[in-house]
C-alpha positions as CSV (number, residue, x, y, z in Angstrom):
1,X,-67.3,82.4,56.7
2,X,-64.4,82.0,59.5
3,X,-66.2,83.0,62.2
4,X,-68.2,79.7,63.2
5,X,-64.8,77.2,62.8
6,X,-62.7,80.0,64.7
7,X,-65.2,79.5,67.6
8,X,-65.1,75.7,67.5
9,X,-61.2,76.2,67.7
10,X,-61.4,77.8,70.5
11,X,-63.8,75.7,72.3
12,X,-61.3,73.0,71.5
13,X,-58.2,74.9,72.9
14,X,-56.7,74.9,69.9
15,X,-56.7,78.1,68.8
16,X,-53.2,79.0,68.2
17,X,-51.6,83.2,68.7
18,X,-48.0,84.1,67.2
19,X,-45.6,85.5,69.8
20,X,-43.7,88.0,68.8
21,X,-39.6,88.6,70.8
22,X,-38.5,91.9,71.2
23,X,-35.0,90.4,71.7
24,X,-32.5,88.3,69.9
25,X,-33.5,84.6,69.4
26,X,-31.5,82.8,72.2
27,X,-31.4,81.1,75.5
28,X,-33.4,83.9,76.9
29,X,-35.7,86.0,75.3
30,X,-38.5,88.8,76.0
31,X,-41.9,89.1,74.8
32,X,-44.1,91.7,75.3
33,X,-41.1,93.1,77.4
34,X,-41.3,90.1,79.7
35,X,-38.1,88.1,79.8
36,X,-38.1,83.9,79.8
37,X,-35.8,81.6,79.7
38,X,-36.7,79.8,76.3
39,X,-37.0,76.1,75.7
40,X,-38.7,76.3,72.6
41,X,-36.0,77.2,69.6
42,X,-34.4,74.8,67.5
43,X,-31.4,77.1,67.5
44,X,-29.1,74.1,69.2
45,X,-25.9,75.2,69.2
46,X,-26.4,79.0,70.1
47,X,-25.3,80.0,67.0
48,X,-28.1,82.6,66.0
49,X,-26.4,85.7,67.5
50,X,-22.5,84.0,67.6
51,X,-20.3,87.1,66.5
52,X,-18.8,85.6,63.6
53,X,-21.6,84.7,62.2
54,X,-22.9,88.3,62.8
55,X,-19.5,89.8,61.3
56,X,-19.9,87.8,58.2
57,X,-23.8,88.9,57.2
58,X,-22.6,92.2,57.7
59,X,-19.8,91.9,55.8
60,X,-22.0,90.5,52.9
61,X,-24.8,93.3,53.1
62,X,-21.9,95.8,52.5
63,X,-20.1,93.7,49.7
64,X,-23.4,92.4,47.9
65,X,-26.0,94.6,49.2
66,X,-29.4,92.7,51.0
67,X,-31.9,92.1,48.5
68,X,-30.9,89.2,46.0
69,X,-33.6,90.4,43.2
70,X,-33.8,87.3,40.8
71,X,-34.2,83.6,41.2
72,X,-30.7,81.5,41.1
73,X,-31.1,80.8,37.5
74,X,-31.0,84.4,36.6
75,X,-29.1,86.4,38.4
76,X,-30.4,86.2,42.1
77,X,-27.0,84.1,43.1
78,X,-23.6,85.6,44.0
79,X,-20.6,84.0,44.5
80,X,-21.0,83.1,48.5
81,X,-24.4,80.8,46.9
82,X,-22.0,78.4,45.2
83,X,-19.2,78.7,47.9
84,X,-22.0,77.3,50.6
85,X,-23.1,74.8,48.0
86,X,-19.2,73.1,47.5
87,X,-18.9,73.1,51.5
88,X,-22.4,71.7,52.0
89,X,-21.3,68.9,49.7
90,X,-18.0,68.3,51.3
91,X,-19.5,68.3,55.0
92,X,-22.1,65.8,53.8
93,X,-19.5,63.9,52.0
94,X,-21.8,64.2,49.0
95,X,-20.3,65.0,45.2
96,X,-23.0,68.0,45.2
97,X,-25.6,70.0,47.1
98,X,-28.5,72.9,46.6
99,X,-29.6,75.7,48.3
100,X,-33.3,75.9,49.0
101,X,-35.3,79.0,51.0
102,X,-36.3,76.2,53.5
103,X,-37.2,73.1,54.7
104,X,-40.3,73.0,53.5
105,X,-39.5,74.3,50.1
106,X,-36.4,72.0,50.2
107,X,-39.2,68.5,50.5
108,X,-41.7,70.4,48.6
109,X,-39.7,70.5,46.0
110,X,-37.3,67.7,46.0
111,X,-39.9,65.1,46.3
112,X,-41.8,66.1,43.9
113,X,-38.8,66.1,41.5
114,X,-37.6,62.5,42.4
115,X,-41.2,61.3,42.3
116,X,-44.1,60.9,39.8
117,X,-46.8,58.8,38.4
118,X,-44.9,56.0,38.4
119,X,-42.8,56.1,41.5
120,X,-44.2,54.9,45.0
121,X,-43.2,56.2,48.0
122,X,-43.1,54.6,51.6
123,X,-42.8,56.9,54.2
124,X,-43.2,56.9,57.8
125,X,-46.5,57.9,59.9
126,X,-44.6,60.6,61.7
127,X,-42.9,62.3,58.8
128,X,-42.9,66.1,58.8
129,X,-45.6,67.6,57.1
130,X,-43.4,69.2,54.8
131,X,-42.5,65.8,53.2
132,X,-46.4,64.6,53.3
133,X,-46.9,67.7,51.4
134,X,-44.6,66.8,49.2
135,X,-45.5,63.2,48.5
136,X,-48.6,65.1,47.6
137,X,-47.7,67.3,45.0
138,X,-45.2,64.6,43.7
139,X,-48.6,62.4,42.4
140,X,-46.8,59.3,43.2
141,X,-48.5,56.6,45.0
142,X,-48.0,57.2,48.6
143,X,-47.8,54.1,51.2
144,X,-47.3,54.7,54.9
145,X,-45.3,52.0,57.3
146,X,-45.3,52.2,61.1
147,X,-43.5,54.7,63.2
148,X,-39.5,53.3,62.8
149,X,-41.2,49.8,61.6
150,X,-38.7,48.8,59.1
151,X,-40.1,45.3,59.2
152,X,-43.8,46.3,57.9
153,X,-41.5,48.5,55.6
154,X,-39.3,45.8,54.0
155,X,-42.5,43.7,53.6
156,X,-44.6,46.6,51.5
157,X,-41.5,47.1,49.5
158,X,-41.1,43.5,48.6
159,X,-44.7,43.2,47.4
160,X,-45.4,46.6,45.7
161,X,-44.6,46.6,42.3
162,X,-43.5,49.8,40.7
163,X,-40.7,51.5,38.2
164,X,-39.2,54.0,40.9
165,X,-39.8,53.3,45.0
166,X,-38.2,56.0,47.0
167,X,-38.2,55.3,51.0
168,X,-39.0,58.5,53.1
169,X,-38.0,59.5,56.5
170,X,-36.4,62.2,58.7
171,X,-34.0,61.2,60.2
172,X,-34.6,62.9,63.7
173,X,-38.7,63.3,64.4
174,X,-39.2,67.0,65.4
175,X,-41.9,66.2,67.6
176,X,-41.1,63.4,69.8
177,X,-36.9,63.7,69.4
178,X,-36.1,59.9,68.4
179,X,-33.9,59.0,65.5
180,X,-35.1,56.8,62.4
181,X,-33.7,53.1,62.4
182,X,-31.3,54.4,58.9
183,X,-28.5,51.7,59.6
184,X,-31.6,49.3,58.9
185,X,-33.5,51.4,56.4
186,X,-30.1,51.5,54.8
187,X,-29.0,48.1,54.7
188,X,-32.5,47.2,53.4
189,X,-32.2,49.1,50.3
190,X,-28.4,48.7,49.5
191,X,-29.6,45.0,50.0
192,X,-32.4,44.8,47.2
193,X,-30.7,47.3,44.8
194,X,-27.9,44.7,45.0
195,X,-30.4,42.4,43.5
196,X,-32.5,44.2,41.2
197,X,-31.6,44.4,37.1
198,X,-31.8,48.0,37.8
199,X,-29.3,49.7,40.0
200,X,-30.5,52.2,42.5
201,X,-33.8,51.5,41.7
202,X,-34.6,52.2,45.4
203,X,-33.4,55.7,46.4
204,X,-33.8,57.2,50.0
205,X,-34.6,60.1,50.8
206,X,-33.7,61.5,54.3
207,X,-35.1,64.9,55.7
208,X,-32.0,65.7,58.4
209,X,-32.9,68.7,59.6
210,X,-33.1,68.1,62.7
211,X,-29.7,65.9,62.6
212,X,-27.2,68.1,61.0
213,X,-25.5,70.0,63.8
214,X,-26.5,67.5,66.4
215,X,-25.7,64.3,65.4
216,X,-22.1,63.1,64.3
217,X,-20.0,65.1,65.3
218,X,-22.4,67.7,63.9
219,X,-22.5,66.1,60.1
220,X,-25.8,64.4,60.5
221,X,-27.2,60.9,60.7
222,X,-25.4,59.3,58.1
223,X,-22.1,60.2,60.1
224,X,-23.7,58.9,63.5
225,X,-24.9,55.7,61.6
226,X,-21.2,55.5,59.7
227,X,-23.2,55.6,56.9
228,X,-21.3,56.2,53.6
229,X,-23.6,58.5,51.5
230,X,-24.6,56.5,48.4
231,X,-25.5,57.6,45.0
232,X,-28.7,56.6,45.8
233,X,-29.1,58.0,49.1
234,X,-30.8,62.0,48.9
235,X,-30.4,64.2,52.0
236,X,-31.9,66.9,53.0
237,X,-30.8,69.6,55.7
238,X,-31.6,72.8,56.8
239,X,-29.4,75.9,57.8
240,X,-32.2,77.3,60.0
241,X,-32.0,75.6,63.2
242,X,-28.6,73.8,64.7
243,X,-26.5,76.4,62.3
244,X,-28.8,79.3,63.6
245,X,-29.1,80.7,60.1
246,X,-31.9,80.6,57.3
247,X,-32.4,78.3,54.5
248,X,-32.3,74.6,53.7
249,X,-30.3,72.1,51.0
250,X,-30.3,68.9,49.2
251,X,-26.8,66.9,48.9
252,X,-26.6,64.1,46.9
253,X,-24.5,62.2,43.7
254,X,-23.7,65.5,41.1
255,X,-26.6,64.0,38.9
256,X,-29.5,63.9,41.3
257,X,-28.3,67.3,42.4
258,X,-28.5,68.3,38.9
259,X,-32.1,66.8,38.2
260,X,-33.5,68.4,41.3
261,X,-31.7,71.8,39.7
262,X,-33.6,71.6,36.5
263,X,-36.9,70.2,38.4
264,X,-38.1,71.2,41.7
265,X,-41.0,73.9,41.7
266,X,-39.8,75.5,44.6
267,X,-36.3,76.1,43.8
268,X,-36.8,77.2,40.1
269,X,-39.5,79.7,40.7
270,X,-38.5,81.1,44.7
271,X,-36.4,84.1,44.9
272,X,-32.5,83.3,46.0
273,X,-32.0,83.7,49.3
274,X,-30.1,87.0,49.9
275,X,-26.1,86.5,50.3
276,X,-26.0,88.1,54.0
277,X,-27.8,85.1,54.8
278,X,-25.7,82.4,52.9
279,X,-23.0,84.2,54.4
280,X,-23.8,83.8,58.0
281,X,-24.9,79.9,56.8
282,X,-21.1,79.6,55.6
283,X,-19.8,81.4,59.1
284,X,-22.1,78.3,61.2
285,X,-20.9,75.8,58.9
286,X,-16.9,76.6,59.5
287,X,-17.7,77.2,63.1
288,X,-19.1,73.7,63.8
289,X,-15.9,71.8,61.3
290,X,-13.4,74.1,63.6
291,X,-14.6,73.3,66.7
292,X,-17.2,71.1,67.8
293,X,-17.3,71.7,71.6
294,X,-20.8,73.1,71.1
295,X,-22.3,70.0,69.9
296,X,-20.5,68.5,73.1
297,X,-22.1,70.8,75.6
298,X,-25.4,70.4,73.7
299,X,-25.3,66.4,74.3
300,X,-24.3,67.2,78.3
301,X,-27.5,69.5,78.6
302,X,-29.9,67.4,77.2
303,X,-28.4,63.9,79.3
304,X,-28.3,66.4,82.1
305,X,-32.1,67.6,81.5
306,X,-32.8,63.9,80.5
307,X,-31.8,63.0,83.9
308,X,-34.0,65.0,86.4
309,X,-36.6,65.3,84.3
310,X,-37.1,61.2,84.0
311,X,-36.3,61.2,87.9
312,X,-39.1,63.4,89.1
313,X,-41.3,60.6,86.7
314,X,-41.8,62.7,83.6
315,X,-42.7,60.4,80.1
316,X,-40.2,61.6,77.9
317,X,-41.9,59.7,74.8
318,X,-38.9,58.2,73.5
319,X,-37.0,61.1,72.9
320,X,-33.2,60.3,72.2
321,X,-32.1,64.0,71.2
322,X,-31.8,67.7,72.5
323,X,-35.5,67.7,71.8
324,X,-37.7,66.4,74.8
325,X,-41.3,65.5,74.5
326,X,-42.7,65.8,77.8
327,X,-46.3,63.5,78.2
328,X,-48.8,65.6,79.4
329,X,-52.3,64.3,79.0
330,X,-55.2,66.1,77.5
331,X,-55.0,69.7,76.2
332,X,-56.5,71.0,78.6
333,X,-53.9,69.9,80.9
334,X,-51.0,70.9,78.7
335,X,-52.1,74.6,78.2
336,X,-52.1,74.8,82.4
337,X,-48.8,73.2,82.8
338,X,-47.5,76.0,79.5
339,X,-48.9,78.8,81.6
340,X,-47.2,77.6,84.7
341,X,-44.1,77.6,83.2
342,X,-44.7,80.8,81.8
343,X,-45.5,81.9,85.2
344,X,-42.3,81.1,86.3
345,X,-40.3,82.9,83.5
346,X,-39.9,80.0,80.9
347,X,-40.8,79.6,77.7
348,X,-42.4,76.2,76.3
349,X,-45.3,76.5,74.0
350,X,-48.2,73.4,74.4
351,X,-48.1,71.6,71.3
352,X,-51.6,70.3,70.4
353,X,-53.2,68.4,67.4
354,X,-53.4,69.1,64.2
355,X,-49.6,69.2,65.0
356,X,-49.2,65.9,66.8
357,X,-52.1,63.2,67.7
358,X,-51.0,63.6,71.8
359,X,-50.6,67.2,73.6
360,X,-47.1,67.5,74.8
361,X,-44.7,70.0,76.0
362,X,-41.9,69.9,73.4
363,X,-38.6,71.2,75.4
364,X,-35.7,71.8,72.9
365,X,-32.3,72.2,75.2
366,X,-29.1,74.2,73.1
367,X,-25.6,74.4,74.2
368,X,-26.6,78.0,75.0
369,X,-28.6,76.6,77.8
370,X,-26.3,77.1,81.8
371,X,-27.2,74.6,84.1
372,X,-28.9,77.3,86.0
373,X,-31.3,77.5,83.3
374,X,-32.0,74.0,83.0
375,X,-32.4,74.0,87.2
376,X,-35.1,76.4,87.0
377,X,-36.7,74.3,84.3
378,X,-36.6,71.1,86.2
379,X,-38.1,73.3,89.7
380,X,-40.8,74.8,87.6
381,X,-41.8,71.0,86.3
382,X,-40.9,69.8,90.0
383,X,-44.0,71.3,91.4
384,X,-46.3,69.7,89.1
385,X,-47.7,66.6,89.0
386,X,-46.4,64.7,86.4
């Protein structure tokens, strides 16, 4: 049954293989006891294996055990889920958040919940496929604007007729690093729900995982933007990549939070997420309010990397954050320029369709990154042809 499209996936290239670290995630990895320098994790800030954020899991194992055994609305929760929750909120600037198993539960299951029938939702071409999964499963009427085209997007909204229209975007693209045009996006909806009979008729919905951590001052794009988070305004982060933890949440007004609560799928019927994990997501979260030099040295690796890369003629393809989308051509192409990297002791998978329309290399720079790492990078890319 499998055997015929497994062959035309790998006539294609495209057949994909898991690689498996017998190391800590970081900077530098091994696999299959070979060690690389890795520019593939979205763990931006280095925090994965940061020793307070080790101490506290530990700490939580011993005080609640591993295992949380229920779902939060029976007894899967401990104290250190509703402590994560108030500080989420307050970070976000938000009157309330909730904790999700991840990202992809997090849209699958907030969308949905926001969304139905009689809702449409406009959402941009490169969203991640978590959220076009869950515009799916939401039922609503689904129309798609340009990549960042807020003009196309103000014109659909003005001539679509509907009870509920929700605007969808991340607010960093994973795949090609450039940030969604919010201030506009933003200004455009607090402009019409100004007008409409019903207020906060338009909501917006913004998936910023890859923003929180990395952009302002760590608190996301709404704090980059200056950006005050509106009743009608949804966001969605994730505790799995810039806070090198596990797990995802939804900040909002204490109402929307409490809809979502009593709505989304994915929330109400998923195991809680044990509290050694929420534990080390709490540890991240004080780390980067106490002190954000690591967000500093992240922005002076990428500009650094940004720099040689664009000067030995490299298409970065509009990236603006730590993650660089280097052009590469076919697939073909692409897997030999992985492998040479490989060759030379770095890590940076070829990402091919269905994941994105164009092969790239996707390099992801952290804070953990030396400047020795990123010169080995730019040699190894140096010798071929861009």
């Amino acid at each position: 049954m499998f055997s015929e499209p497994l062959i035309r996936l790998k006539e294609k290239n495209l057949m994909r293989e898991i690689k498996n670290r017998n190391s800590p995630q970081g900077s530098r990895i091994s696999i299959d006891r070979k060690n690389y320098i890795n520019f593939s994790s979205n763990d931006y800030l280095g925090l994965a294996n940061h020793p307070y954020v080790l101490e506290s899991a530990q700490k939580a194992i011993k005080e609640f055990g591993f295992g949380s055994g229920a779902s939060r609305l029976l007894c899967g929760g401990s104290i250190l889920h509703a402590e994560l929750e108030k500080k989420t909120a307050k970070f976000k600037g938000t009157e309330s958040a909730l904790i999700f198993n991840s990202g992809y539960s997090a849209n699958t299951g907030v969308i949905p919940a926001i969304a139905d029938k009689g809702s449409v939702i406009f959402s941009d071409e490169l969203n991640h496929a978590s959220i076009i999964d869950g515009c799916r499963l939401s039922k609503a009427r689904v129309v798609v604007y340009k990549h960042k085209n807020t003009y196309q997007l103000e014109r659909l909204i003005r001539k679509t007729k509907a009870r509920q229209k929700i605007v969808v975007t991340d607010s960093v693209f994973s795949m090609d690093g450039d940030i969604a045009p919010l201030k506009d996006i933003y200004e455009l909806c607090s402009s019409l729900n100004s007008k409409l009979l019903t207020p906060n008729s338009i909501l917006l919905y913004i998936d910023d995982a890859h923003a929180t951590g990395v952009l302002g001052n760590g608190k996301g794009s709404l704090a980059h933007f200056g950006i005050k988070p509106e009743p009608w305004i949804i966001q969605m982060g994730t505790f799995s990549k810039a806070l090198g933890s596990f797990g995802a949440f939804a900040a909002g007004s204490k109402d929307a939070i409490a809809w979502i609560m009593n709505n989304a799928r994915s929330f109400i019927f998923s195991t809680a997420p044990p509290s050694c994990v929420i534990a080390a997501s709490i540890a991240a979260l004080e780390l980067i309010i106490k002190d954000t030099s690591l967000i500093k040295k992240l922005w002076l690796n990428r500009g650094k990397t940004v720099k040689e890369l664009t000067s030995l003629g490299y298409d970065i393809m509009g990236s603006e954050t730590p993650i660089i989308s280097i052009k590469t051509g076919d697939v073909k192409r692409t897997l030999k320029i992985s492998r040479h990297l490989l060759n030379k002791g770095i890590f940076a998978p070829a990402i091919r369709p269905p994941t994105v329309k164009e092969p790239r290399i996707r390099i992801t720079v952290t804070a953990a990154h030396t400047a020795e790492n990123i010169e080995r990078l730019i040699k190894a890319l140096g010798s071929v042809k861009p």
